[in-house]
C-alpha positions in Angstrom: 9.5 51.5 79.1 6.8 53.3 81.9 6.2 57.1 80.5 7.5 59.1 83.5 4.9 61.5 82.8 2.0 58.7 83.4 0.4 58.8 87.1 -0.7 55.4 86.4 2.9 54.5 85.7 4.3 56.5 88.6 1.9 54.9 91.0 3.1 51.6 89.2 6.8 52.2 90.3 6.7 53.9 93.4 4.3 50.2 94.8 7.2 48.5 93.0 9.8 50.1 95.3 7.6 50.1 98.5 7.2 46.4 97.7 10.8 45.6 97.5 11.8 48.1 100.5 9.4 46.6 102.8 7.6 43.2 101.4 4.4 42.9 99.5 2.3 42.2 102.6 3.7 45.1 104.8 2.6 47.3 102.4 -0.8 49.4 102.3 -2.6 51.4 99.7 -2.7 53.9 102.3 1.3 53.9 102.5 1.2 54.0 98.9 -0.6 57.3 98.7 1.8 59.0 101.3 4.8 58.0 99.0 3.0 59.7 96.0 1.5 62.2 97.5 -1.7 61.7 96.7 -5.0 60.4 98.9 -5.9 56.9 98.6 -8.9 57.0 96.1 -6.6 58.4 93.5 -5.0 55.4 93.5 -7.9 53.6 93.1 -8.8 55.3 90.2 -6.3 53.1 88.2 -6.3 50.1 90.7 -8.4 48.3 92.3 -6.0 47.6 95.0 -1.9 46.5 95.9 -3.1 42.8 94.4 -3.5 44.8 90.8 -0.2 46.7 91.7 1.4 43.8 92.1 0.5 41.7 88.8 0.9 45.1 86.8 4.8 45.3 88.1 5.3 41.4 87.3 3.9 42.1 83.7 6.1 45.1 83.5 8.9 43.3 84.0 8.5 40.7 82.0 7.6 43.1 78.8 10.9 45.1 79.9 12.6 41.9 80.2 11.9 40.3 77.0 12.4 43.6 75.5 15.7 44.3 76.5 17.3 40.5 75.6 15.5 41.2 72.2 17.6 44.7 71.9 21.3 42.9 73.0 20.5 40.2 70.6 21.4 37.2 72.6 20.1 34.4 71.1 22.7 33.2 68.4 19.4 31.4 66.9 17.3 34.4 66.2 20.6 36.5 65.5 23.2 34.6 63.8 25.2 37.1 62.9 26.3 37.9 66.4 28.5 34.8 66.1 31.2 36.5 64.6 31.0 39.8 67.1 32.0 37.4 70.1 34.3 35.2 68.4 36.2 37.8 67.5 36.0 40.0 70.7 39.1 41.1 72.2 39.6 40.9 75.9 39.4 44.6 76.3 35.7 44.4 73.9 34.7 41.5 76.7 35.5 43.6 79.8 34.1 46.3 78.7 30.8 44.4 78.2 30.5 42.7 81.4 30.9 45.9 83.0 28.3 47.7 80.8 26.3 44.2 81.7 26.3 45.3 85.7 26.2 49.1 84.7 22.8 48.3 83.1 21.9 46.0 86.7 22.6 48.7 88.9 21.4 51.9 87.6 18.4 50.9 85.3 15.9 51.7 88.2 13.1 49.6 87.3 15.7 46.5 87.0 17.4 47.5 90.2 14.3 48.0 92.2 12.2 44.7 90.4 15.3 42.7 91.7 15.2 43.7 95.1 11.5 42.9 95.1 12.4 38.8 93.6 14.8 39.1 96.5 12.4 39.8 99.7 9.4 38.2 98.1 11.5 35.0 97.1 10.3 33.9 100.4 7.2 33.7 100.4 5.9 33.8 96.7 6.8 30.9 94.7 6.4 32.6 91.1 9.1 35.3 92.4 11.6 32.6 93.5 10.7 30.9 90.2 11.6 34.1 88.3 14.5 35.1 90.4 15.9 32.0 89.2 15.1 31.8 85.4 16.5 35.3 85.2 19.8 35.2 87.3 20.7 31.5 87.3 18.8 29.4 84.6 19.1 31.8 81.8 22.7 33.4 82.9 24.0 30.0 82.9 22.6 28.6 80.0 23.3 32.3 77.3 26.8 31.7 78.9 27.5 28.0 78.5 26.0 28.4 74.5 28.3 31.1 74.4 31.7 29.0 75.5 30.1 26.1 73.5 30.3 28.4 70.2 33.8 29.7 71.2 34.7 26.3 71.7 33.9 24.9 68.4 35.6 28.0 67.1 38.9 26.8 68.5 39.1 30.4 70.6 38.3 28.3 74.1 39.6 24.7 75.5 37.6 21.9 75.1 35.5 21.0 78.7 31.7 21.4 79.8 31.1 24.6 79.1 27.8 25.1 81.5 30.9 24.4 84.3 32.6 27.1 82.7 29.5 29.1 82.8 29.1 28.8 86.3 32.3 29.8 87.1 32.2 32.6 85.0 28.5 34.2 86.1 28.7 33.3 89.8 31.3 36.1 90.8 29.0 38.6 88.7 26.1 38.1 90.0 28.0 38.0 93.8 28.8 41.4 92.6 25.5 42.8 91.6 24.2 41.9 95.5 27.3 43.5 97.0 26.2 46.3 95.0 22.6 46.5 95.8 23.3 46.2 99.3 26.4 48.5 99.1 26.5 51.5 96.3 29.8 52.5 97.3 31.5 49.4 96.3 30.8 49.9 92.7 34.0 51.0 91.8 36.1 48.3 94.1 33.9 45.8 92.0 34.3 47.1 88.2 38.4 46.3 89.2 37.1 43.1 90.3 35.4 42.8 87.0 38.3 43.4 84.7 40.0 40.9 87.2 38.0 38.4 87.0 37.5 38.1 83.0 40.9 38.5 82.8 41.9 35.5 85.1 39.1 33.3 83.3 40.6 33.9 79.8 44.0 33.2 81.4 42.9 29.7 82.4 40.3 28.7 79.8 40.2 30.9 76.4 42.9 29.8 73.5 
């Protein structure tokens, strides 16, 4: 978590949304420094220049990443006991979750602004496109499919491959996040979607 009273921190997140807003390589220190208010060798006091900015938001995020999946628990080998919490999870427990899930996307601003930045610089930094699709494709899919597997061994889901299932299941989320980064206002429209959409999966799939 940055400390909102850190300059260093608040110089750290103000590149990161600069970055996102108008690509890494549009961006100068000079433009920087007008967004903080500050002149140009303050920011050099705690970097050398954007190339430091930029590896200091990547490591950010992955500390805040790692920290976060580590707070919801979602590896059923670390934490076994949160087995029983989704096998036994109502359908009102579920919806509520996936909308707490794109709650969290949407207004944790560091998250919000880091994915915007894996979205411009996806084209034209490998490492971003290779994160942007660990974090919203590789890993959604494969949390999900261990998921449907362990609710399928617990007789609450029909028997079929459940990274399909996973697919089907994520895709429309993460369709929603974009909507939602690109237009605020649909939030609401989209968290009746969401309630929708689990519904209609647990109609066709979940015992």
């Amino acid at each position: 978590m940055l400390n909102q009273e850190s300059t260093k921190d608040r110089y750290l997140f103000e590149a990161l949304k600069l970055f996102g807003e108008r690509g890494f390589a549009s961006v100068r220190m000079t433009d920087l420094a007008e967004a903080v208010g500050c002149v140009p060798s303050a920011l050099y006091k705690h970097y050398k220049g954007k190339q430091e900015l930029y590896d200091a938001i990547i490591a950010e995020s992955i500390r805040g990443f790692n920290a976060g999946m580590e707070r919801m628990k979602v590896d059923f080998n670390k934490h076994p006991e949160q087995k029983e919490k989704y096998i036994s999870m109502t359908e009102e427990e579920q919806i509520q979750t996936a909308k707490n899930l794109l709650l969290y996307a949407l207004h944790n601003e560091w998250a919000a602004a880091f994915r915007k930045l894996m979205v411009v610089e996806q084209f034209h930094n490998k490492e971003m496109a290779e994160m942007y699709d660990d974090r919203y494709i590789r890993f959604q899919f494969e949390q999900h499919a261990a998921l449907f597997r362990m609710l399928m061994d617990a007789g609450k889901m029909k028997k079929t491959d459940p990274y399909t299932l996973a697919v089907l299941y994520v895709s429309p989320i993460s369709l929603f996040i974009g909507m939602c980064d690109r237009n605020p206002e649909k939030e609401g429209w989209v968290m009746e979607r969401i309630e929708n959409h689990v519904k209609e999966f647990n109609k066709n799939y979940r015992i």
